[in-house]
ROTI-260923 format. One line per 10 residues: number of its first residue (from 1); their letters; for each residue x, y, z of C-alpha. Coordinates in steps of 0.5 Angstrom, whole numbers, plus 2048, in hexadecimal, padded with zeros to 3 digits. Layout:
<atoms>
NUM	a	X/Y/Z; ...
</atoms>
This chain:
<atoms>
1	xxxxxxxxxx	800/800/800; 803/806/7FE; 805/80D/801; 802/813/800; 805/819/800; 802/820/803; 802/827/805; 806/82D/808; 80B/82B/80A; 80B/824/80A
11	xxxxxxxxxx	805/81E/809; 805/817/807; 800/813/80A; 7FD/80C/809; 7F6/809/80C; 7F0/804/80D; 7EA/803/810; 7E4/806/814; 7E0/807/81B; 7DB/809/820
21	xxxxxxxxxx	7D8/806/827; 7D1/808/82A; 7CD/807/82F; 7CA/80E/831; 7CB/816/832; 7C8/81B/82F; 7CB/820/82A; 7C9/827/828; 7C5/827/821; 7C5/82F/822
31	xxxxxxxxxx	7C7/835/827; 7C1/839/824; 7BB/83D/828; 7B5/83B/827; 7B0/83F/82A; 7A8/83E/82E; 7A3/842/831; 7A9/848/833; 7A6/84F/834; 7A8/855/831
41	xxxxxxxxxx	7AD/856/838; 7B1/850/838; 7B4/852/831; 7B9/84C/832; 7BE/846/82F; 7C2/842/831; 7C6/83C/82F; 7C9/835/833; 7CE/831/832; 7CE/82A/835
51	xxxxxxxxxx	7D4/827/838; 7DB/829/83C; 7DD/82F/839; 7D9/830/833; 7DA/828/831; 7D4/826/82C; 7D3/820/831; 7CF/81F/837; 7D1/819/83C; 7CF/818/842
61	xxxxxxxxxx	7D0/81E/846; 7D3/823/841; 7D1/82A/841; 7CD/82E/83D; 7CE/835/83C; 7CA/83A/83B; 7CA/841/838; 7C6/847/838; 7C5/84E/835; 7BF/852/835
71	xxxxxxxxxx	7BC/84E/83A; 7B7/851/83F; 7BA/852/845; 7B8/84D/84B; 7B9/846/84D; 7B7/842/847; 7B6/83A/848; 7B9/835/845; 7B6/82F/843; 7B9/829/83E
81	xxxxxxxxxx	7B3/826/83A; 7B2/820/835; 7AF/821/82F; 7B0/827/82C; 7AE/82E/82B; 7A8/82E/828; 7A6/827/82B; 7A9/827/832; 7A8/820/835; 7A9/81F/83C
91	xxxxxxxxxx	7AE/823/840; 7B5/820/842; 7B8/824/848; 7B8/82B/84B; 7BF/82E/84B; 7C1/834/84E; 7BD/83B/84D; 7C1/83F/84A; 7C2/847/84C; 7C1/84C/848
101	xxxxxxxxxx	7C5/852/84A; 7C3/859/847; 7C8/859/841; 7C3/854/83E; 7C9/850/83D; 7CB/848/840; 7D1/843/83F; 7CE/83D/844; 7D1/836/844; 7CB/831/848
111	xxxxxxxxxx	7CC/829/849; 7C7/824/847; 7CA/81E/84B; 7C6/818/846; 7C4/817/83F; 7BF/819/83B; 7BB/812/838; 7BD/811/831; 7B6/812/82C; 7B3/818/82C
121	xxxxxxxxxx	7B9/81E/82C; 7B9/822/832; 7B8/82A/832; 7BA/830/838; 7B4/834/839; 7B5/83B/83D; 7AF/83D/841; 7AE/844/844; 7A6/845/846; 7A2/844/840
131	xxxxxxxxxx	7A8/845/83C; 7AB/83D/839; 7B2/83E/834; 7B3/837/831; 7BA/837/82E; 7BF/831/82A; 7BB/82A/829; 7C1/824/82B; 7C0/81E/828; 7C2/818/82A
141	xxxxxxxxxx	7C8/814/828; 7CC/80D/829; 7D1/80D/82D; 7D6/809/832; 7D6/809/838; 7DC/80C/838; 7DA/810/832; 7DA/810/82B; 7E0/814/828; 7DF/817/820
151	xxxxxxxxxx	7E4/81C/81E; 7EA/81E/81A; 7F1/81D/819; 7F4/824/81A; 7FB/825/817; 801/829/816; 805/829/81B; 808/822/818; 80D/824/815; 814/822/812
161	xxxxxxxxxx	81A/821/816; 81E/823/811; 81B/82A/80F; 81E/82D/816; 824/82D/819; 825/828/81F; 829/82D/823; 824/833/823; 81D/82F/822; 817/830/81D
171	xxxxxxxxxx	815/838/81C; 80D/839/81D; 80A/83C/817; 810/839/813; 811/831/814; 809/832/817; 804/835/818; 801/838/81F; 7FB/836/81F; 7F4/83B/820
181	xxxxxxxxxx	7F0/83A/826; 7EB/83C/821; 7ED/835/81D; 7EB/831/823; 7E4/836/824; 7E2/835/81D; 7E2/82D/81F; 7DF/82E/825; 7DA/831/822; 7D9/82B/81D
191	xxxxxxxxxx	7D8/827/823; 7DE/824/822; 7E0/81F/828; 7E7/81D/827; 7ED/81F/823; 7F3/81A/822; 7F9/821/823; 7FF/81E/81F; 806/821/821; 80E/81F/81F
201	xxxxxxxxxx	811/81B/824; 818/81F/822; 815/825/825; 813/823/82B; 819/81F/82C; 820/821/828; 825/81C/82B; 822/815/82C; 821/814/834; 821/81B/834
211	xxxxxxxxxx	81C/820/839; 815/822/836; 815/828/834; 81C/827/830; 81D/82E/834; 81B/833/838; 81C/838/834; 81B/83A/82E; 818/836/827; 818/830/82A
221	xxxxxxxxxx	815/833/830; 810/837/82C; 80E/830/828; 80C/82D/82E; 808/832/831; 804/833/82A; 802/82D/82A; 800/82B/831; 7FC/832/831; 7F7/82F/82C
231	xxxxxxxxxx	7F7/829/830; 7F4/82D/836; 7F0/831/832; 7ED/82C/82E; 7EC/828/834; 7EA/82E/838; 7E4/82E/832; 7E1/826/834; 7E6/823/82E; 7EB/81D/82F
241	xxxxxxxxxx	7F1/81E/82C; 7F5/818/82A; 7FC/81A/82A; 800/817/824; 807/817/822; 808/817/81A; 80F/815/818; 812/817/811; 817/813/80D; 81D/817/80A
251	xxxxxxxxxx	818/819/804; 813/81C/808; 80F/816/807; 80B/812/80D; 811/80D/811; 80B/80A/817; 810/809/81D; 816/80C/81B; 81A/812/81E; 81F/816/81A
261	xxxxxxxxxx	81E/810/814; 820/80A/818; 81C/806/819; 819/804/821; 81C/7FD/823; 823/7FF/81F; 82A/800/823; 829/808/821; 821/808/824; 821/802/82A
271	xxxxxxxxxx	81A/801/82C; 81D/803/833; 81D/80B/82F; 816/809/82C; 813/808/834; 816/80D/837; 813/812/832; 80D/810/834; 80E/80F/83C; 810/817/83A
281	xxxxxxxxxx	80A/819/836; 805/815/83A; 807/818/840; 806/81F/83D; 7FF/81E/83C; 7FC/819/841; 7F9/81D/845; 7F5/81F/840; 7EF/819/83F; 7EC/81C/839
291	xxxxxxxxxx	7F4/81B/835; 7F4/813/832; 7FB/811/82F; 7FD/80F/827; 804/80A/828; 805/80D/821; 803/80D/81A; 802/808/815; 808/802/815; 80A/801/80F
301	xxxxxxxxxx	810/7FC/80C; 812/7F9/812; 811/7F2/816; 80A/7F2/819; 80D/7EE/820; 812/7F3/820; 80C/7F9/820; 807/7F5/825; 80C/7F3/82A; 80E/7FB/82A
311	xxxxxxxxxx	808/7FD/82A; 806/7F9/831; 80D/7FC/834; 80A/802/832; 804/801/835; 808/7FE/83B; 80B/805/83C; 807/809/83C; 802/805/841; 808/806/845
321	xxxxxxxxxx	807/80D/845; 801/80D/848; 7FD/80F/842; 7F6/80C/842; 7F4/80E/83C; 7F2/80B/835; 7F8/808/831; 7F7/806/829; 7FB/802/825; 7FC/802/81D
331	xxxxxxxxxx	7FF/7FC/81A; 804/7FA/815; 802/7FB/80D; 800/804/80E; 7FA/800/814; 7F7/7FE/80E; 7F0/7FC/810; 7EE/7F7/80A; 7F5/7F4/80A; 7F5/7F2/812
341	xxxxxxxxxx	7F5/7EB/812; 7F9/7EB/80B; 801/7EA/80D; 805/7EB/806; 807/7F2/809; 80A/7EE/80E; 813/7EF/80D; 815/7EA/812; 815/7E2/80F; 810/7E0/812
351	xxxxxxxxxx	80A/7E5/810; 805/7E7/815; 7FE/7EA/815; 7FD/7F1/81A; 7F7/7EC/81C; 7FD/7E7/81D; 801/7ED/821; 7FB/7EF/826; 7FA/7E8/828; 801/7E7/829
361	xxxxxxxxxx	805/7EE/82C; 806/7EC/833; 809/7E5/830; 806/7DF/82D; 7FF/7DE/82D; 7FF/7E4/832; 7FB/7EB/82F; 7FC/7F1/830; 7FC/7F3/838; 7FA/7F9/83A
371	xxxxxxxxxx	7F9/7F8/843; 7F2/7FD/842; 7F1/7F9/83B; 7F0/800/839; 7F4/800/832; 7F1/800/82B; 7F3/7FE/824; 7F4/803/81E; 7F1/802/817; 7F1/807/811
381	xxxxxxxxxx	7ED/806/80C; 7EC/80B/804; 7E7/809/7FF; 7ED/80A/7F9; 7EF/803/7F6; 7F5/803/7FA; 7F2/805/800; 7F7/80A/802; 7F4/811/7FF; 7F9/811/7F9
391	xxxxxxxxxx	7F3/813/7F5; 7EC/816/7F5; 7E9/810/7F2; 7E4/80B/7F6; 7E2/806/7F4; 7DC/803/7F7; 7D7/805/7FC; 7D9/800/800; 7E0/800/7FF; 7E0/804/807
401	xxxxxxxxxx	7DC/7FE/80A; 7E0/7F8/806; 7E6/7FB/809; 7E5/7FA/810; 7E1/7F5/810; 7E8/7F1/811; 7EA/7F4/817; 7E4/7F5/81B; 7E2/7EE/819; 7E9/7EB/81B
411	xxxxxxxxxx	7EA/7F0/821; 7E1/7EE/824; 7E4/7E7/823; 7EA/7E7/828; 7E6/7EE/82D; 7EA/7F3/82B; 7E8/7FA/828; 7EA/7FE/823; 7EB/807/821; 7EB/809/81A
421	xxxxxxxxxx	7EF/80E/81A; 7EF/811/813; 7EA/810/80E; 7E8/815/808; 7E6/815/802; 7E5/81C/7FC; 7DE/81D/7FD; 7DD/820/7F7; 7DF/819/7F3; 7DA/814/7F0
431	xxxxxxxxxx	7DB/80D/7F2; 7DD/808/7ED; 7D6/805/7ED; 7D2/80B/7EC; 7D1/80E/7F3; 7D2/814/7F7; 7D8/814/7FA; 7D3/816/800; 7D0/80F/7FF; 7D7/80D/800
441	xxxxxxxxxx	7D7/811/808; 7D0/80F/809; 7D1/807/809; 7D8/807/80D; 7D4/80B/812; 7CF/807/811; 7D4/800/813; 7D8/804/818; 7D0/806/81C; 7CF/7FE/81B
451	xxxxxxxxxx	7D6/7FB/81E; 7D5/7FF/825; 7D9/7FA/829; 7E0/7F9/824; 7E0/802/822; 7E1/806/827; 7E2/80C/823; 7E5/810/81D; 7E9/816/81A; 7E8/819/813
461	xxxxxxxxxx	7EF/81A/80F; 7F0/821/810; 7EF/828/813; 7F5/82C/813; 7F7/834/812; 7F4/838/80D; 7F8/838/808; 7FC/833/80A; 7F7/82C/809; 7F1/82F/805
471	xxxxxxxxxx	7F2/82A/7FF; 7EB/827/7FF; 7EC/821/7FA; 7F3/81C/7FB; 7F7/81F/7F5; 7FD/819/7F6; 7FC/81B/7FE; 7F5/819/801; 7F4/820/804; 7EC/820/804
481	xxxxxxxxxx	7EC/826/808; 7E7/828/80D; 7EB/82E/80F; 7E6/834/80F; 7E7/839/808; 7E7/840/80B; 7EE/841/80F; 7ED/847/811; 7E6/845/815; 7E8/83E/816
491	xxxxxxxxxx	7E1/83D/812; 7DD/839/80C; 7DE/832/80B; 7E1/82E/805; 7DD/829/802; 7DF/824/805; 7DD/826/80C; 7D6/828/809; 7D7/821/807; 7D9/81E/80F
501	xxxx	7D6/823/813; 7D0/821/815; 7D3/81B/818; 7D7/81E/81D
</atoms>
């Protein structure tokens, strides 16, 4: 499966397969004001947002955040119905009353400590005497018990390690971008609940055992804070982030679990240096419940005992830490998802499968071990025939579906979990058997929304900086952005997410 070259300043990447898991929350459909029975006095309107900070999902005890302009001062109640505006049902809770002071403005964040029944929406209506404001209809959706994670792939602070100098390290605006808090705004309003946020290891640590930041000072300094403070922001707005390092070869291409070139496992890269990266890395974060952490992007060319047994040392180190979080794993072969039982890929003698390698990473016959079984496997998948994005091309409607049902019919058999951690497809393309290529999204959500016990997730190929990653279509990189156009406003979607957006 070949590789794929990509953006500023350096991109090629590979991929396979898809994602999903439900079982029940609600998201926002609209932060609209719908008005009902309001006097001429109470010149109202208001907005809400379900969910920590913002997030566009509600579990069981998030917050709800209200606020108001215009609004009649006086205490307003505060009631959570199902149903919907026009055709309210019965009412679910009282939250607390909201106190409107005299400027007629309001920010207040409530709690609702259970959740809402699935089936009919739920709406919040503000009542003040005869006066009744219904606004924003939440409809249900499926979710894990953990919660269902739909996102994107947020690129451009990977990055070559031959583009900038080793002694003085990557210079933000040259070798990067420094990434707006109005990217993550634009995605949170898309209700977008995950970001997989790739990052060079070279940039955060330049010497092999090295600390991490490189420096205190300086470029490597300043590339570390860039990134960790879009990590808090977005978490701060409700979204995981999947931490991800993405490596370079020497031409810029994608090298999967390499430092500076070679290889990890090699004399010049022990898997020592690979496991102290990621005690180092993991304790950086693992205070922060809502980081989950990527091993590495997309293995490729290697032996696959030698990638699964690195990747459980990994995993190992970084449970030591006392990280508690998420942990995804790729296999070999770019994680091909269609390709996960297949072993030609396989450089050693004796060829195994990524399936044969989860079973048997901790030694023969035993899988993957993780102390709090808290660890998934990574697929990719695209629809092109060479199921990397080399092209725009789709070939069959299905093709997203066919992909994946080899690992999550491998991975449902044996009890383990998968994320697809990149898909993406030219939303202006025609299938090769005639359909839209929004027929070809609908049937992978429609696989994804029926495999809930295997899929726990997925992350769209990609969003990035304007001006930066705006290639909507493959064009040799697989780009499909989803990366808002206006880049002064930080606003207007591309075609591709008017395709996906719903469906975050």
């Amino acid at each position: 499966m070949p590789r794929r070259s990509g953006g500023p300043p350096v991109t090629r990447f590979r991929s396979i397969r898809r994602l999903l898991r439900l079982a029940s929350a609600i998201a926002v459909l609209g932060s609209a004001v719908a008005v009902a029975a309001v006097p001429a006095d109470a010149a109202s309107s208001f907005s809400v947002s379900l969910g920590s900070h913002g997030s566009a999902r509600w579990t069981v005890g998030a917050s709800v955040s209200v606020n108001l302009k215009a609004m009649t001062a006086g205490t307003w109640k505060q009631q959570l119905w199902s149903g919907t505006c026009a055709q309210p049902a019965a009412r679910l809770a009282m939250l607390s009353n909201l106190a409107v002071p005299a400027s007629h403005l309001l920010a207040k964040t409530t709690t609702y400590a259970s959740r809402p029944a699935a089936g009919g929406g739920v709406t919040l209506r503000l009542i003040k005497g005869s006066a009744t404001i219904c606004g924003t209809f939440v409809k249900p959706v499926l979710v894990t018990s953990s919660g269902i994670l739909h996102g994107v792939d947020l690129v451009g602070m990977e990055m070559g390690w031959t583009a900038f100098s080793r002694a003085t390290g990557p210079v933000a605006d040259t070798n990067y971008p420094v990434i707006d808090d109005r990217l993550i705004d634009y995605l949170a309003g898309h209700h977008v609940s995950v970001i997989t946020f790739t990052f060079s290891w070279e940039g955060m640590q330049s010497q092999l055992n090295g600390p991490i930041p490189a420096s205190s000072t300086g470029n490597y300094r300043a590339y570390f804070d860039n990134y960790v403070r879009i990590v808090n922001y977005a978490t701060s707005r409700g979204m995981h982030v999947i931490v991800a390092p993405w490596q370079a070869d020497a031409d810029s291409g994608i090298a999967g679990p390499a430092w500076r070139g070679q290889l990890v496992g090699s004399a010049a890269v022990p898997v020592s240096a690979f496991t102290d990266f990621w005690s180092k890395m993991a304790t950086v974060f693992k205070s922060n419940p809502l980081v989950w952490y990527r091993l590495i992007t997309e293995p490729h060319d290697m032996s696959t005992m030698q990638w699964w047994t690195t990747a459980q040392a990994a995993v190992t180190a970084i449970r030591a830490t006392g990280a508690t979080q998420q942990i995804l794993v790729p296999g070999n072969d770019y994680t091909a998802a269609s390709q996960w039982t297949d072993n030609w890929y396989d450089t050693a003698p004796v060829q195994r499968s990524n399936a044969y390698g989860w079973l048997n990473a901790d030694g023969t016959g035993k899988p993957l071990f993780d102390p709090l079984n808290n660890t998934l496997a990574e697929v990719h998948t695209y629809l092109d025939p060479d199921e990397g994005g080399v092209s725009a091309e789709i070939t069959s409607v299905t093709a997203a579906r066919e992909h994946l049902a080899v690992a999550v019919n491998e991975a449902r058999a044996h009890g383990y979990r998968l994320f697809l951690g990149e898909i993406g497809m030219y939303a202006g393309e025609t299938t090769d058997d005639g359909h839209a290529a929004s027929d070809a999204w609908r049937n992978f959500v429609s696989y994804a929304n029926a495999n809930t016990d295997v899929l726990l997730g997925w992350t769209w190929w990609a969003a990035g900086t304007p001006g930066w990653w705006d290639d909507v279509a493959a064009n040799g990189g697989g780009h499909y952005s989803v990366t808002p156009t206006n880049g002064t406003t930080y606003t207007g979607d591309t075609v591709n997410m008017k395709m996906i957006g719903g469906d975050f």
